[in-house]
C-alpha positions as CSV (number, residue, x, y, z in Angstrom):
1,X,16.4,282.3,183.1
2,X,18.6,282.1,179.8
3,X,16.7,278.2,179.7
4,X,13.6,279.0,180.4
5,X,13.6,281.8,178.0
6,X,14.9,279.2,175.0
7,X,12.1,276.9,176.1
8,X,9.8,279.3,175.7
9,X,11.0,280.6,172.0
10,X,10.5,276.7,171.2
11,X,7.5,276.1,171.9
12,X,6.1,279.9,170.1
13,X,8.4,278.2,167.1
14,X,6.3,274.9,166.8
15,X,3.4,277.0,167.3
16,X,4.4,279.2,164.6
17,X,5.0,275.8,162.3
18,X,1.1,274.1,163.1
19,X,-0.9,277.6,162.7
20,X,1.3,277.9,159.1
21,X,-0.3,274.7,158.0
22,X,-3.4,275.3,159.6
23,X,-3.3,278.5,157.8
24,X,-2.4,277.1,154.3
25,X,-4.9,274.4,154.8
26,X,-7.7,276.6,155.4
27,X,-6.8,280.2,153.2
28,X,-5.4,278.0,150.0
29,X,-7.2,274.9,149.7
30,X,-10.3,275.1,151.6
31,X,-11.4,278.5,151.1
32,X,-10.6,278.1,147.6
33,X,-12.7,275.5,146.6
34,X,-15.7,276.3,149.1
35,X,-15.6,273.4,151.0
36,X,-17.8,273.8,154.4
37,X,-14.9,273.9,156.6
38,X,-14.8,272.0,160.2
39,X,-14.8,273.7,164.1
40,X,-15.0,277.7,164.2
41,X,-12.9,277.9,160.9
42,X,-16.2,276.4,158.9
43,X,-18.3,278.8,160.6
44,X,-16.3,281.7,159.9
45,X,-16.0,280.9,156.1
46,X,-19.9,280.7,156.2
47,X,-19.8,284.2,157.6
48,X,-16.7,285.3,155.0
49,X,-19.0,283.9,151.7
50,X,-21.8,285.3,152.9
51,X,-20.9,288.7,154.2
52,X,-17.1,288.8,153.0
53,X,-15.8,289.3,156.6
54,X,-12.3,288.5,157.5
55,X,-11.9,284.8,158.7
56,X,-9.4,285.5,161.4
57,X,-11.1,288.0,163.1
58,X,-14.4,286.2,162.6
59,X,-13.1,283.5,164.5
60,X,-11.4,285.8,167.2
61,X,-15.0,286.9,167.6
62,X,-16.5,283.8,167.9
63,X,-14.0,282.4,170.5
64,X,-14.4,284.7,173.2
65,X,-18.0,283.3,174.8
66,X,-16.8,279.6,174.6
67,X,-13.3,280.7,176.1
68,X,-15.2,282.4,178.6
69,X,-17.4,279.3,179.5
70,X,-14.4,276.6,179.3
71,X,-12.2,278.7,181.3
72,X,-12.5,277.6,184.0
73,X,-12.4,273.5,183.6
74,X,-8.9,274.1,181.4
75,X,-7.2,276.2,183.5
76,X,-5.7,279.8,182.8
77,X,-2.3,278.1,181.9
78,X,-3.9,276.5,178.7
79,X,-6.2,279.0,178.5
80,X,-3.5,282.0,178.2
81,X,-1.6,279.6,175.6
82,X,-4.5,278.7,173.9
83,X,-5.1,282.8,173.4
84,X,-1.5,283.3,172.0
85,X,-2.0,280.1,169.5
86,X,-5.8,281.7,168.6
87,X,-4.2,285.0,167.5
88,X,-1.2,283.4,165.9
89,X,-3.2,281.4,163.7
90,X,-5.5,284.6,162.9
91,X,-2.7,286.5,161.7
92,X,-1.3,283.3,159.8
93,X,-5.0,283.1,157.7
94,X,-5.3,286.5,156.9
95,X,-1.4,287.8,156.6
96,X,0.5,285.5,155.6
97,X,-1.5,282.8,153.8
98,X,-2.7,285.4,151.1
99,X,1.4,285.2,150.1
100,X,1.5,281.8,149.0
101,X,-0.8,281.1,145.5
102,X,-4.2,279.7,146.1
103,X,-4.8,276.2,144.5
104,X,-7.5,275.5,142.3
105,X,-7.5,271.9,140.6
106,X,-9.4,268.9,141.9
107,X,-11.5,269.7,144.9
108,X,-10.5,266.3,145.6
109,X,-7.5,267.1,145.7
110,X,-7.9,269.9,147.7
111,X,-10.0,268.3,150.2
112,X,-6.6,265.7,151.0
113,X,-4.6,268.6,151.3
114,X,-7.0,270.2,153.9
115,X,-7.2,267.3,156.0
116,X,-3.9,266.3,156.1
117,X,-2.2,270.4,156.6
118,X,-5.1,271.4,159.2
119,X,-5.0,268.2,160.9
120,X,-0.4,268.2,161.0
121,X,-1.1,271.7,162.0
122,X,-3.3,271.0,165.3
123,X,-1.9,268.2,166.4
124,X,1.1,270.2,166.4
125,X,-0.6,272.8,168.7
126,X,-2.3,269.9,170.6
127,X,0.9,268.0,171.6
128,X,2.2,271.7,173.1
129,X,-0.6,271.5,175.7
130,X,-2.6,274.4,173.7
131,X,-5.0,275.0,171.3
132,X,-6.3,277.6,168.5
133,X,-9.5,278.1,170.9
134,X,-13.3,277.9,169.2
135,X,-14.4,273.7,168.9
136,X,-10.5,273.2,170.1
137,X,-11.7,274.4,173.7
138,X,-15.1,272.3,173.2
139,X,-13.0,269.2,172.1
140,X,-10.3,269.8,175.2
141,X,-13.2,270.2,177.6
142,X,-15.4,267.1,176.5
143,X,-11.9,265.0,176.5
144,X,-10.9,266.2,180.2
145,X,-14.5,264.9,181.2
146,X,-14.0,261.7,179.0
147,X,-10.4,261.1,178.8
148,X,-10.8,257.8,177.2
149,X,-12.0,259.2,174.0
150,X,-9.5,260.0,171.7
151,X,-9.1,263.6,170.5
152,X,-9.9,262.9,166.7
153,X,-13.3,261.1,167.5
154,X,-14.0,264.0,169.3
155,X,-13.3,266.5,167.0
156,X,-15.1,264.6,164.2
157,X,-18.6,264.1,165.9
158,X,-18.3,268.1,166.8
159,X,-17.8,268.9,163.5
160,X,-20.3,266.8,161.8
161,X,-22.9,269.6,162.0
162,X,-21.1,272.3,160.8
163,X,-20.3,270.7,157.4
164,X,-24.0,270.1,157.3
165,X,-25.0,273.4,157.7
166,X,-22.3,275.0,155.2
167,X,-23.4,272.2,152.6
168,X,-26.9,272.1,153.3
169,X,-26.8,276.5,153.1
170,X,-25.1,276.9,150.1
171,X,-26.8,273.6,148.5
172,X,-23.6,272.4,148.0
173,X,-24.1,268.3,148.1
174,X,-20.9,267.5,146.9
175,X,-19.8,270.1,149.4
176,X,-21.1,267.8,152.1
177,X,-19.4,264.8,150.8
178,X,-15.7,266.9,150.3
179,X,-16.1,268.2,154.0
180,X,-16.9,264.8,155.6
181,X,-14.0,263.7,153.4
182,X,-11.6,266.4,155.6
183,X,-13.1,265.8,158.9
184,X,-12.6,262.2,158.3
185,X,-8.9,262.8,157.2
186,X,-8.2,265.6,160.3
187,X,-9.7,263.3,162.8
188,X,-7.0,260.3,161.6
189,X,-4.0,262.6,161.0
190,X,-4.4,264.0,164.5
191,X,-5.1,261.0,166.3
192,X,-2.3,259.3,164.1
193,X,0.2,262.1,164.9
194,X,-0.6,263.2,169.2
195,X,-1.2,259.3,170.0
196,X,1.6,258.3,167.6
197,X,4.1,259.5,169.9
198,X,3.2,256.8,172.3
199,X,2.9,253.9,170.1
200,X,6.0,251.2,169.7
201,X,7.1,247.9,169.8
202,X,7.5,245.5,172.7
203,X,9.5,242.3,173.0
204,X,9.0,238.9,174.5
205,X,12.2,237.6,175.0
206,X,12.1,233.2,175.9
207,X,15.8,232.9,177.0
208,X,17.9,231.3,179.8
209,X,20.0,234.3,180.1
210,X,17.5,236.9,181.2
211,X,20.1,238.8,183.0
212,X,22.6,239.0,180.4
213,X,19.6,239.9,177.9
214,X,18.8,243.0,179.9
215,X,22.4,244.1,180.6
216,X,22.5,244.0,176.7
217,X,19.7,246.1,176.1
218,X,20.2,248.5,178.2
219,X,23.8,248.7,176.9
220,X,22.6,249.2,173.5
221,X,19.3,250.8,173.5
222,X,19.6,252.4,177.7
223,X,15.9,250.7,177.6
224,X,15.0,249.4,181.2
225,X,13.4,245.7,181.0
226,X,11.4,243.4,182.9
227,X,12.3,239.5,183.6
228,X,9.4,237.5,184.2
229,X,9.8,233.4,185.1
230,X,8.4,231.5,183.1
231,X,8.2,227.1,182.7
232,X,8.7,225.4,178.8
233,X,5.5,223.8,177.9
234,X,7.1,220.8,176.7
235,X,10.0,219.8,178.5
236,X,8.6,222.1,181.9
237,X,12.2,223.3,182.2
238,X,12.4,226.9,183.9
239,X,12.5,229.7,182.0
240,X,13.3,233.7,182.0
241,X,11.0,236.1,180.0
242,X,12.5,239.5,179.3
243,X,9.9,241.9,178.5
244,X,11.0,245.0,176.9
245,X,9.2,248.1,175.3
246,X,10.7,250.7,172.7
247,X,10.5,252.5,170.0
248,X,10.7,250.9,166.2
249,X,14.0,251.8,165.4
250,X,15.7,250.5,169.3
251,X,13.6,247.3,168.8
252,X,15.8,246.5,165.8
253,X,19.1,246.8,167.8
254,X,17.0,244.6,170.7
255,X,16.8,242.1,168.5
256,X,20.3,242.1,167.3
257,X,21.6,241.8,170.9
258,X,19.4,239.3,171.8
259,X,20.7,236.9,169.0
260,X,24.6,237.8,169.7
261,X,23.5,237.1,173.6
262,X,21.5,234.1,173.4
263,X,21.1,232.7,169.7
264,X,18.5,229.7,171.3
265,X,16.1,232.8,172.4
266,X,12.3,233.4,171.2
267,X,11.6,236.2,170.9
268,X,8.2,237.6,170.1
269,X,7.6,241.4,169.1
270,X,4.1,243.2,169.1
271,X,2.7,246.4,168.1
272,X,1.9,248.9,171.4
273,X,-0.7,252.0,170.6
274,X,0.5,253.4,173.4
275,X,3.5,253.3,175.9
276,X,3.0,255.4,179.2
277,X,5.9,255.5,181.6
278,X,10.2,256.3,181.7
279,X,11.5,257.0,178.1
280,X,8.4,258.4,176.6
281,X,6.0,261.0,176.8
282,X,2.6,261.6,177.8
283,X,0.7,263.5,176.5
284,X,-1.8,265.4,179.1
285,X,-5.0,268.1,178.1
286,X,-5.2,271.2,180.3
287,X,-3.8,271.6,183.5
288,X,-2.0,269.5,185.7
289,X,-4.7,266.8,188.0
290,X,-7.5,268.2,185.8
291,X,-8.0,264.7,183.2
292,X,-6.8,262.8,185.7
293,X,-9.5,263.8,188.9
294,X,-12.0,264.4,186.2
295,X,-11.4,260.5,184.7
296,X,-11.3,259.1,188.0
297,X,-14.9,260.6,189.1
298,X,-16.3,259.5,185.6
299,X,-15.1,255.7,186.0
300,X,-16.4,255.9,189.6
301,X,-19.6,257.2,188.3
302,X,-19.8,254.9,185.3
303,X,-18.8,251.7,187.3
304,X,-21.5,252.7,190.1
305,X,-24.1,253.1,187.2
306,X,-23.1,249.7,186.5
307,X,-23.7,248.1,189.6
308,X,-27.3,249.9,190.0
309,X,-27.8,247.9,186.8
């Protein structure tokens, strides 16, 4: 109980943490220089210059017919959290946000800030399995049905539209240009920072002493390896090949072992975008089988398309 209960303060903590930036982002350098905002948030800043409504309730308001309609494909555990991060967020924009001082130099510069604090902020909310609701549930329910799409391509072709309209409404050109500028940036700072997680290093070890490599490495790093057989191209003699993935900082150690281990080795390391398995985490939208039934029915459906081709 005492656990679960610590778990739970955790995850309300980082929560906390993304809607702050998302907050700051928005209230103190988007709002300030008029920039037509991305997802719900741009909509509701429409609606706050034109009518001067509040924008977290606005969006509160927006949120519940889309909640309504994507209910049901996210799952009422996403859904509920989703809920608690909307009106966390709402109360970050228009409580606490008005404390800190509003900047208002370079719309440039402001637009960079934007980007970078909204997108930190809901990637941060993304990587707990939640969202702040509005476009977040249209982005969620577009990447169950096409997992293979990544979350800030997503959010950028949804958001196109809105920056359009806020630009095009208050004939605000430059506007247009300083909004596309954020999306861009949110789109790569989110993609950056949820698939980021995932991405490493992973080493091709050539040695005669695969076992002794992988004793090593776990040993140093308590990374699991694979040893492949392998034959020299030149002399055809047999060889081992230890493959090994890890993060950037292990695959530094890896390296050092190797050379202590078997100083003759070759040793080859590459860049992974993503590593799925023991050791690292994966990162899953909605509810449990949800992406992954969903995926498996659109690749049967895609391939089949295929063949009728």
């Amino acid at each position: 109980m005492k656990t679960k209960l610590i778990s739970s303060l955790k995850i309300i903590g980082v929560e906390l943490l993304g809607s702050i930036l998302i907050a700051v982002g928005i209230y103190n350098f988007a709002a300030a220089s008029a920039f037509p905002m991305t997802g719900f948030s741009g909509i509701a800043l429409i609606f706050n210059r034109l009518f001067a409504l509040p924008v977290g309730l606005t969006i509160i308001v927006l949120n519940v017919p889309v909640a309504t309609l994507c209910y049901k494909l996210l799952g009422k555990q996403f859904f509920l959290r989703s809920v608690r991060c909307m009106v966390i967020s709402s109360i970050m924009i228009d409580y606490l946000a008005p404390l800190f001082p509003v900047y208002t130099g370079s719309r440039m510069l402001a637009a960079i800030c934007t980007g970078v604090l909204a997108g930190l902020g809901y990637a941060i909310i993304y990587m707990q399995n939640s969202s702040t609701g509005g476009t977040d549930f249209i982005i969620m329910a577009v990447k169950a049905l096409k997992p293979y799409l990544s979350l800030g391509k997503i959010a950028f072709l949804s958001d196109v539209g809105i920056i359009l309209i806020g630009g095009i409404l208050f004939r605000d050109m430059d506007g247009i240009v300083y909004g596309m500028i954020i999306n861009f940036l949110f789109a790569v700072v989110v993609d950056k920072a949820v698939y980021g997680i995932n991405a490493g290093k992973m080493a091709m070890i050539v040695t005669d002493k695969g076992e002794q490599v992988t004793k090593a490495i776990d040993a140093c790093c308590n990374r699991g390896s694979t040893i492949l057989k392998g034959m020299g191209g030149y002399k055809m003699d047999k060889k081992e090949v230890v493959i090994c993935a890890c993060n950037n900082k292990e695959m530094f150690f890896v390296q050092q072992v190797v050379k202590e281990v078997d100083p003759a080795a070759f040793t080859v390391v590459l860049e992974s975008n993503e590593v799925h398995g023991e050791g690292f985490k994966m990162f899953q939208i909605g509810e449990g089988n949800v992406t992954v039934q969903t995926g498996l029915r659109t690749c049967c459906a895609d391939r089949a398309k295929m063949q009728r081709q």
